[in-house]
C-alpha positions as CSV (number, residue, x, y, z in Angstrom):
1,X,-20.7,-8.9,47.7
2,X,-20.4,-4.9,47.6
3,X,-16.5,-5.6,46.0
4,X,-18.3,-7.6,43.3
5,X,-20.6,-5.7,42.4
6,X,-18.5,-2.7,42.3
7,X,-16.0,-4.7,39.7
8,X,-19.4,-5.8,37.6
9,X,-20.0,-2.4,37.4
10,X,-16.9,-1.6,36.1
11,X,-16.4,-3.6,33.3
12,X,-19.8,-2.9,32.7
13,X,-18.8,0.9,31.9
14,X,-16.1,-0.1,30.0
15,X,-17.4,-2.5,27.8
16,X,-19.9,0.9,26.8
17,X,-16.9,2.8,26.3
18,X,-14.6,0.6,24.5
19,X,-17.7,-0.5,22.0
20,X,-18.4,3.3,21.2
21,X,-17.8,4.0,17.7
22,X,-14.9,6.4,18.7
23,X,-13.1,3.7,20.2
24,X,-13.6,0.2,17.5
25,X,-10.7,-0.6,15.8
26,X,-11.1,-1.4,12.3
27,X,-8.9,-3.3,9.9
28,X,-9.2,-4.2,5.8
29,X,-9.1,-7.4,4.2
30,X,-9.1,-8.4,0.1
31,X,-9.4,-6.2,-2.6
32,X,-6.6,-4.3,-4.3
33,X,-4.9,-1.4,-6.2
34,X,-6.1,-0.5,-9.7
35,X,-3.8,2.1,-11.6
36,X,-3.9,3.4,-14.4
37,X,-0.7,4.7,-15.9
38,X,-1.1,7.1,-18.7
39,X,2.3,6.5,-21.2
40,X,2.0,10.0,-22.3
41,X,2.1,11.6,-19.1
42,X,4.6,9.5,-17.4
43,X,7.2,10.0,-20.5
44,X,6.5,13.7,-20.2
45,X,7.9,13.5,-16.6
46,X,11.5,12.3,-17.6
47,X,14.6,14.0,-20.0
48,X,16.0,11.0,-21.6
49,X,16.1,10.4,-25.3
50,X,18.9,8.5,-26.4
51,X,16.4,6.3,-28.7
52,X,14.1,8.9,-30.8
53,X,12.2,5.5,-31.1
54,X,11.7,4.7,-27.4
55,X,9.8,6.6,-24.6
56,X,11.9,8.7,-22.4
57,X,10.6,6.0,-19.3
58,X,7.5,3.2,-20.0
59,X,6.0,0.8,-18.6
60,X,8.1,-2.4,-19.7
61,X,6.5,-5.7,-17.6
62,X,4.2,-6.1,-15.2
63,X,3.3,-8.8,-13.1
64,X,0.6,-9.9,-11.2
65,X,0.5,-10.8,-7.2
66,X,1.0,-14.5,-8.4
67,X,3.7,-14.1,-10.3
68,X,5.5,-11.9,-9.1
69,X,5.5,-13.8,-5.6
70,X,7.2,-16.8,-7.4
71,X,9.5,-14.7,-8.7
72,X,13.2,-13.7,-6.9
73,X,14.3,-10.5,-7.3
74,X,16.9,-11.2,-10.3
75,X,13.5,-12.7,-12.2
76,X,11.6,-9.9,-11.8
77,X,14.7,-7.9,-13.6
78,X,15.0,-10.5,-16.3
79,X,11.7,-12.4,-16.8
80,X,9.4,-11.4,-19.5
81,X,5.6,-12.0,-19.4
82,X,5.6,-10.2,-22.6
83,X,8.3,-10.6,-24.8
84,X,11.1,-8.0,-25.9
85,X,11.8,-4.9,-24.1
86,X,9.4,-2.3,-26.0
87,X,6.2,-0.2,-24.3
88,X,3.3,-2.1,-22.5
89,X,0.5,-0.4,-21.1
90,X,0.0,0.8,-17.9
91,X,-3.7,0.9,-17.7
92,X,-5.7,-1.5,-15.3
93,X,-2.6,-2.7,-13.6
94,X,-3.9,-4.5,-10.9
95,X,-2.1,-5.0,-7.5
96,X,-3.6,-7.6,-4.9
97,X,-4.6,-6.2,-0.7
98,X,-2.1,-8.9,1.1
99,X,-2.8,-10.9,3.8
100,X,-1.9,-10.8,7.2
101,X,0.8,-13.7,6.6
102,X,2.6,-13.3,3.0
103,X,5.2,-15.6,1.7
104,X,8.7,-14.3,0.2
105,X,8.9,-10.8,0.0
106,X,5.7,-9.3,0.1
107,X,4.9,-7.3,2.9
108,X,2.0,-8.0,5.2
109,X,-1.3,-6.1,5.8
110,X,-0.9,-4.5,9.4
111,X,-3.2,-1.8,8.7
112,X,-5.6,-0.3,11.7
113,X,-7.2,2.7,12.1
114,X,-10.6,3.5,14.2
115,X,-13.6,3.5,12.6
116,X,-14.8,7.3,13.2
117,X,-11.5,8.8,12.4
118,X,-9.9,7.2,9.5
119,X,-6.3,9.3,8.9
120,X,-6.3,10.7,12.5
121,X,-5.9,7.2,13.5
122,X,-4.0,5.3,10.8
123,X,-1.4,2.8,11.4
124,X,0.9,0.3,10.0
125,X,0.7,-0.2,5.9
126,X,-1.5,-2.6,3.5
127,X,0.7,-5.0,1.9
128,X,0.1,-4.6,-2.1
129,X,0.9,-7.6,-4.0
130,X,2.3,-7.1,-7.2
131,X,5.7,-5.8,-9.7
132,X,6.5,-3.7,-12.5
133,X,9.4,-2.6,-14.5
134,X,10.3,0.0,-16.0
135,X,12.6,1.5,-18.9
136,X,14.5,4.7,-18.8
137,X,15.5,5.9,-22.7
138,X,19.0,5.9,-21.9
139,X,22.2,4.5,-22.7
140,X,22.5,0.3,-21.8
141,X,24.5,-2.6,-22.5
142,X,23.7,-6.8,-23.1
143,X,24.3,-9.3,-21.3
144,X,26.6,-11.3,-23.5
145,X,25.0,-14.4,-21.6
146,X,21.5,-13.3,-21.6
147,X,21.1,-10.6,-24.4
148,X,19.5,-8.8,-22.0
149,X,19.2,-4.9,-22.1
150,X,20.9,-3.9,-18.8
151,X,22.0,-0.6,-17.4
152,X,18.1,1.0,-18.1
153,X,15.8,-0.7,-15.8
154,X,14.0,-0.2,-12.8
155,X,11.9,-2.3,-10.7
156,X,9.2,-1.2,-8.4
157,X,7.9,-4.5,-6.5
158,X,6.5,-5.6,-2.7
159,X,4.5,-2.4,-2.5
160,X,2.9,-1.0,0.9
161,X,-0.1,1.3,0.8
162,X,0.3,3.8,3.7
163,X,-0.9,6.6,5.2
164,X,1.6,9.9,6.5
165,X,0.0,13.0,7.4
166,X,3.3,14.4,6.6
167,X,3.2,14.2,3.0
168,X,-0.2,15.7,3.0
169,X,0.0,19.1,1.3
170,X,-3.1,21.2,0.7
171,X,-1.8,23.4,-2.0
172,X,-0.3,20.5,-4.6
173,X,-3.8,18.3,-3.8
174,X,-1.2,15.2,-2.0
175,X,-3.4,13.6,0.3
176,X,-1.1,11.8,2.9
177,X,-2.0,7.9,1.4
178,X,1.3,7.1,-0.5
179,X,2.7,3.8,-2.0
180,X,5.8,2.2,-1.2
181,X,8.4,0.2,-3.1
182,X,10.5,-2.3,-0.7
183,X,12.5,-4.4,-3.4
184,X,16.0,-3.6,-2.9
185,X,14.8,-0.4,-0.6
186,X,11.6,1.4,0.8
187,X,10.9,4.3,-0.9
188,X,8.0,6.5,-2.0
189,X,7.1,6.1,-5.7
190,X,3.5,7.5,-5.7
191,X,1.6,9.9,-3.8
192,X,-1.9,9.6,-3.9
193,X,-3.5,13.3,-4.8
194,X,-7.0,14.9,-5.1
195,X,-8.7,11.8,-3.8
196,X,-11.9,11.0,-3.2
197,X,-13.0,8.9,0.3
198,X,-15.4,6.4,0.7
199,X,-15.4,4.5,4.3
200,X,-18.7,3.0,5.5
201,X,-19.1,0.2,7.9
202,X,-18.1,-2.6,5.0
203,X,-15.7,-0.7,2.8
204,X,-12.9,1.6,2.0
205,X,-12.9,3.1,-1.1
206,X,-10.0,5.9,-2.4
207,X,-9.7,7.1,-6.1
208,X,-7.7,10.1,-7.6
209,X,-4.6,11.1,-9.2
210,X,-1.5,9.1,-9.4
211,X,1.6,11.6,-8.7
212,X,5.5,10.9,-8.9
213,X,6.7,10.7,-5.6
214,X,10.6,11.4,-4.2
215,X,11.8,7.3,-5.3
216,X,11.8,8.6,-9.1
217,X,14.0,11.7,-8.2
218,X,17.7,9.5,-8.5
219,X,16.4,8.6,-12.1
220,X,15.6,12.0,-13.3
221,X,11.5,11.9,-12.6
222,X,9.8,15.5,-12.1
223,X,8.5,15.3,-8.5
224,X,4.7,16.0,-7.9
225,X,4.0,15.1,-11.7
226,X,0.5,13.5,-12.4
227,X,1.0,10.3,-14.5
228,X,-2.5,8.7,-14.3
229,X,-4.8,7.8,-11.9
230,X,-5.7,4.9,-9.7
231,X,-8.6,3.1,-7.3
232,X,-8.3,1.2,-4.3
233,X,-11.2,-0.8,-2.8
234,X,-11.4,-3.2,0.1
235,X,-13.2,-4.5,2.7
236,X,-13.4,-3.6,6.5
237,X,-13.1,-6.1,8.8
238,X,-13.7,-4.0,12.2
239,X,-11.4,-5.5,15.3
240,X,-13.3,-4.6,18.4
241,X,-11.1,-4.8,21.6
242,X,-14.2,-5.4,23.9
243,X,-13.5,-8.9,23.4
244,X,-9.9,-8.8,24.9
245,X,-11.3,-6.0,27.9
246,X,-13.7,-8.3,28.8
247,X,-11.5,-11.4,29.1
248,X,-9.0,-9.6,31.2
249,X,-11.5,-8.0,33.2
250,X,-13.3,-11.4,34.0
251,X,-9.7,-12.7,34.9
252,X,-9.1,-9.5,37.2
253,X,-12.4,-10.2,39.0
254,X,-12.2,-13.8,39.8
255,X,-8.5,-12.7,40.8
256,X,-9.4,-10.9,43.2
257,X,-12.4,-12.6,44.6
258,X,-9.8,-15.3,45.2
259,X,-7.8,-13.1,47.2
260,X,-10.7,-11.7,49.5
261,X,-12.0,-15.5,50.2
């Protein structure tokens, strides 16, 4: 009886400390990525000007979560949801929070972090669902089968939201909360700079400037320059692990009741 009551006790203490607020593990769920390219300032961050008529680099085609999940790779190159290859806007591009489970290419929402300590304790990456593509100002040729400009396109698709306290830099205003390109490779397109944080018990909310990050460099892009602005809103879904504790303790108990009867 004094064994029991000693291993009631127990759990008892840890079920207090694993429910603290320093200890709840907190997830996100829904909402998206809103940005807001500006076309002057992302032109201003690249050299090329073969066509006087054309920005030096624009926003060409976007493509929403749905469509660009039905989409392979050489689509999202080729496809137009608007037709002909000139300047779309880059305002209120929208880009879908993933689920836990995605289908194709898109990466999954893994995200975690504790409730009381939001970048001290993030892990994994939120999955962004979503494509665009881009045009540099620079020489091309056509496909003699599709008449397609080829030779001066980029495409940025199966994004990741994620959090490095490595890229965080005080003096430039980078934050640490990047985004990711993974079609064809990972690598960072945008740091997220001068943000503001909003995390209560129901929501994360981030806002701030959107900055060229080191995946533009190999097409001439000016590192660290501002080319709009973005918002990202979702919903927290907390993951308590009391649930699990308590299971395996139960198990543990009746365990080893079992072995002193």
């Amino acid at each position: 009886m004094n064994y029991l009551k000693k291993r009631v006790s127990q759990i008892a203490i840890m079920l207090l400390i694993i429910n603290s607020p320093s200890a709840l593990a907190s997830s996100v769920s829904g909402g998206g990525m809103t940005l807001n390219i500006d076309s002057e300032q992302l032109a201003a961050a690249f050299t090329w000007d073969v066509d006087p008529d054309r920005p030096s680099f624009y926003v060409e085609e976007y493509f929403d979560a749905t469509q660009a999940v039905s989409r392979t790779s050489a689509e999202l190159l080729t496809d137009h949801i608007v037709a002909g290859t000139g300047e779309i806007s880059g305002i209120g591009r929208q880009f879908t929070v993933n689920s836990s489970i995605t289908t194709g290419l898109n990466k999954a929402n893994d995200f975690s972090f504790a409730a009381n300590d939001l970048t001290g304790t993030a892990a994994g990456a939120i999955g962004l669902g979503g494509a665009m593509r881009f045009r540099l100002n620079k020489s091309f040729s056509i496909d003699p089968v599709t008449g397609e400009e080829q030779g001066n396109r980029a495409i940025t698709a199966y994004y990741t939201l994620e959090y490095d306290v490595i890229r965080a830099d005080a003096e430039s205003g980078r934050s640490g909360w990047a985004i990711f390109n993974h079609h064809s490779f990972r690598a960072g397109i945008f740091d997220l700079s001068n943000i503001s944080t909003t995390l209560t018990d129901d929501s994360l909310t981030l806002s701030g400037d959107l900055v060229l990050a080191e995946g533009f460099d190999h097409m001439g892009g000016e590192f660290g320059s501002i080319i709009g602005d973005f918002s990202f809103q979702t919903t927290v879904v907390p993951v308590p692990a009391a649930l699990w504790f308590f299971a395996s303790g139960l198990l543990g108990l009746f365990a080893n009741k079992r072995k002193a009867v």
